[in-house]
N, C-alpha and C positions, 0 to 999 in steps of 0.2 A: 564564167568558167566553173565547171564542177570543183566540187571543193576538192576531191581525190586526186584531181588534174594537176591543183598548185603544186610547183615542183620545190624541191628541196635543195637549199644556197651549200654547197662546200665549201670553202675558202682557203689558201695557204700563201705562205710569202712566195712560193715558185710551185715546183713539181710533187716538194715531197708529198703533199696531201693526196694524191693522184693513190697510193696504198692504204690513203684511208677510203675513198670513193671506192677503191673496190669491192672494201668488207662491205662498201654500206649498199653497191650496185647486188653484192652475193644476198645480202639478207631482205632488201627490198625489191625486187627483179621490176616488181609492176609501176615502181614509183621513176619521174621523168627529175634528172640531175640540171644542175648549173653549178659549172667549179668556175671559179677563179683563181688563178696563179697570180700573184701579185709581183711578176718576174722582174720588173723595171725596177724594185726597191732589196728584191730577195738579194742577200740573206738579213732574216730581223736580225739574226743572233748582236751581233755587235752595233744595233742602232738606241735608241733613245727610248725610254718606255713611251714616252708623250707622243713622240712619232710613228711608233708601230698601235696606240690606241687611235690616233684621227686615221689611218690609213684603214684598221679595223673597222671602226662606224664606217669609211666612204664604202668599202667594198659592201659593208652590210646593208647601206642605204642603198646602194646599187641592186642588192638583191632583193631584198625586200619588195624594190618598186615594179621587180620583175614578180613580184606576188610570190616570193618564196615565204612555204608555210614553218615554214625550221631552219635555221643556223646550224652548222657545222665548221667550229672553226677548228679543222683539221691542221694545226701550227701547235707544237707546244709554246713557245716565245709569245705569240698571241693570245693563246689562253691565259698565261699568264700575264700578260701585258695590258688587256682590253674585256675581259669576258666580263668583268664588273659592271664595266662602263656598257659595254652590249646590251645584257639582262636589264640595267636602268632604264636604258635609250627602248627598247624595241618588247614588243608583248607577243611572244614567240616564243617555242619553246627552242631553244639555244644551247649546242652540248662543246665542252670544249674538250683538249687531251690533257691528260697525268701521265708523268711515267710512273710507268710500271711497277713500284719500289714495293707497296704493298705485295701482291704476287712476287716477287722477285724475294722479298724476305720471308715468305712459306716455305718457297721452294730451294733455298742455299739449303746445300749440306756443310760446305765449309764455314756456313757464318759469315762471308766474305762476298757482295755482290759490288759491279761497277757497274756508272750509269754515263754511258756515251751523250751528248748534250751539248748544247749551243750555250757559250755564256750566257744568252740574255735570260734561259731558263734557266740555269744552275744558280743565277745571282738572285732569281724571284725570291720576293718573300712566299710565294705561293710553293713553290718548290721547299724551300726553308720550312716552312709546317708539314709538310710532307714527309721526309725526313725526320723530324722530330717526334711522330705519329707513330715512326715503323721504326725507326732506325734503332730503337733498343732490341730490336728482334736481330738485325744482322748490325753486321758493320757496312756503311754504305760511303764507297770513293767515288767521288765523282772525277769526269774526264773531259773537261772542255775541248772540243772537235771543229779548230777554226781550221778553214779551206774544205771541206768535207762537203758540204751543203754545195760549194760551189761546183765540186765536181761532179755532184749528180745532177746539176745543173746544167752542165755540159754533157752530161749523157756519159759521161766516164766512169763504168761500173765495176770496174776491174782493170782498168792500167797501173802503168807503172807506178804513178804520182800516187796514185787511190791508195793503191797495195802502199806503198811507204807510208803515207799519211798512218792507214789501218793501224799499223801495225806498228808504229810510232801511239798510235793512242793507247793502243789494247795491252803493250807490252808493261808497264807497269800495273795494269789492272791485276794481269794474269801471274803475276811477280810477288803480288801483293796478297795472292792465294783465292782470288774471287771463280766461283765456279759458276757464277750468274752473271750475265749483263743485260742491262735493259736499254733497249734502243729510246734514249730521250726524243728524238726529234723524226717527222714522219719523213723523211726523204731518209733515214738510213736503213729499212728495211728494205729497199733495192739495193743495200750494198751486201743484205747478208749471205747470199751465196758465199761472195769473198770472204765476207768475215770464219763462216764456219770452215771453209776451210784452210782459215788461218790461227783459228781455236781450236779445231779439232772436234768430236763429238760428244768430249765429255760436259762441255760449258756450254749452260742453258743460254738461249736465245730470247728474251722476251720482247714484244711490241704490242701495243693498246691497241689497233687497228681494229680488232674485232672487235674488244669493249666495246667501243665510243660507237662503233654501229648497232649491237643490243641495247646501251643506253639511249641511241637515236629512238630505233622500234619503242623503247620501255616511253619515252617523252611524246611520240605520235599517238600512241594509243593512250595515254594519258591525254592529252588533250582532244582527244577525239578527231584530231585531222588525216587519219589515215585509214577512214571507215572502208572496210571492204577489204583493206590490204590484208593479206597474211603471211607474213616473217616464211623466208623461209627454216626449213631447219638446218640442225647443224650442220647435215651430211650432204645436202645441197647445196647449200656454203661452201662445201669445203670442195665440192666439185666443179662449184661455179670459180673460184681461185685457181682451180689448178687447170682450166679450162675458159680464160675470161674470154675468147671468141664467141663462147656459144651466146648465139643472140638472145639478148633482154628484152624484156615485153615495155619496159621504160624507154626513155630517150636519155642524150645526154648533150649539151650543149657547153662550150667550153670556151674559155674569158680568160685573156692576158693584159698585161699595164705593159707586156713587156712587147717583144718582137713574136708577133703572132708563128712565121713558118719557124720560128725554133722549137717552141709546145708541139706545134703541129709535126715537126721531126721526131719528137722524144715519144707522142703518145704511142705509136705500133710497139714500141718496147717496154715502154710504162703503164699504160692503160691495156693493152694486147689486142688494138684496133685502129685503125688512122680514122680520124674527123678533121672536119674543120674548127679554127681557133678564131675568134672574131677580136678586134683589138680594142682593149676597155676606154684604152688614153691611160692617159700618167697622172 
């Protein structure tokens, strides 16, 4: 196989990584995708570091042996739980997520940001340095978001439950005087339609989504495996998001632990295409 051929691994405990595959579908149009949903186990937030790291190497071994030239483990919970142990195990170039905290504390005017998040990421020590990096710039609250993950799980981006849940999170952030939040975990930027308009338009919205696909492009070209490719730019990015139908000159193949025609229900509304889901096992 040409080397430009080898396709590039995503990975998340379910759906939410599905918003990061799209920055990285807008900014590499020519390069061929393999996501994994690790739906059988989602959500990491409330599991075991030890358990969400050997789950991390199997899906990676999984991709790898598919000749993937880069890791994306689009999970915050995961980055912080296994990207160590990833970089040891595998000679790859390998990108994980941050929230957002750095940008997020440029951009307060109040001094005041909140960061939406699964406990398994708010309790990392990796999180914990982060915070202690920026956080004399603002003040930063965090807001652990249990059942959230699971509803966008279920494809519920706006019902009743969601909306309570939201707004049950956000209401002491916004109490607290924060005019920033930063989406910790990738499944909650399908909620933000809801969200903004349960914030209103004064309160910044942040997600990594796009980083972690320019530090992808920054790690391919660094290691020389995406000869020929060229990024696209920003304003076809931002075209190819607001239009993800228009067809890719890549492919995309798609992987669950969980029940294959449930991904396969959620992609026309998550991904903005129906594919087939092939099923990984558990």
């Amino acid at each position: 196989m040409a080397r430009r051929q080898r396709p590039i691994g995503v990975f998340d405990s379910g759906v939410g990584g599905l918003s990061v595959l799209r920055h990285v579908r807008a900014m590499l149009p020519g390069e061929d995708l393999l996501y994994v949903a690790d739906s059988a186990h989602a959500p990491y937030g409330e599991k075991s570091v030890q358990f969400i790291e050997a789950r991390a190497v199997a899906i990676a071994e999984f991709l790898v042996a598919r000749d993937a030239k880069a890791l994306v483990v689009a999970c915050n919970t995961a980055t912080a739980a296994a990207i160590a142990a990833l970089r040891q195990r595998f000679d790859l170039p390998i990108v994980g997520m941050e929230p957002a905290v750095k940008p997020a504390a440029e951009a307060t005017r109040s001094g005041v940001i909140g960061v939406l998040a699964t406990s398994g990421t708010l309790e990392s020590g990796k999180f914990a340095e982060l915070v202690q990096r920026f956080g004399s710039q603002a003040r930063v609250i965090v807001q652990p978001c249990p059942g959230l993950v699971e509803q966008v799980e279920l494809g519920d981006l706006a019902g009743p439950l969601t909306r309570r849940l939201l707004e049950g999170f956000i209401a002491p952030l916004l109490d607290a005087g924060a005019d920033t939040l930063v989406l910790g975990c990738t499944h909650f930027p399908f909620l933000q339609p809801l969200l903004r308009e349960l914030v209103g338009g004064e309160v910044a919205i942040i997600e990594t989504g796009a980083a972690v696909a320019r530090q992808l492009v920054r790690r391919l070209a660094e290691a020389d495996s995406s000869a020929g490719i060229t990024p696209a730019s920003r304003h076809e990015s931002s075209l190819a998001l607001r239009f993800p139908t228009a067809p890719p000159q890549g492919t995309e193949r798609f992987f669950s632990s969980g029940e294959p025609a449930q991904l396969q229900a959620l992609l026309p509304r998550l991904w903005g295409s129906a594919a087939a889901v092939v099923s990984l096992g558990r």
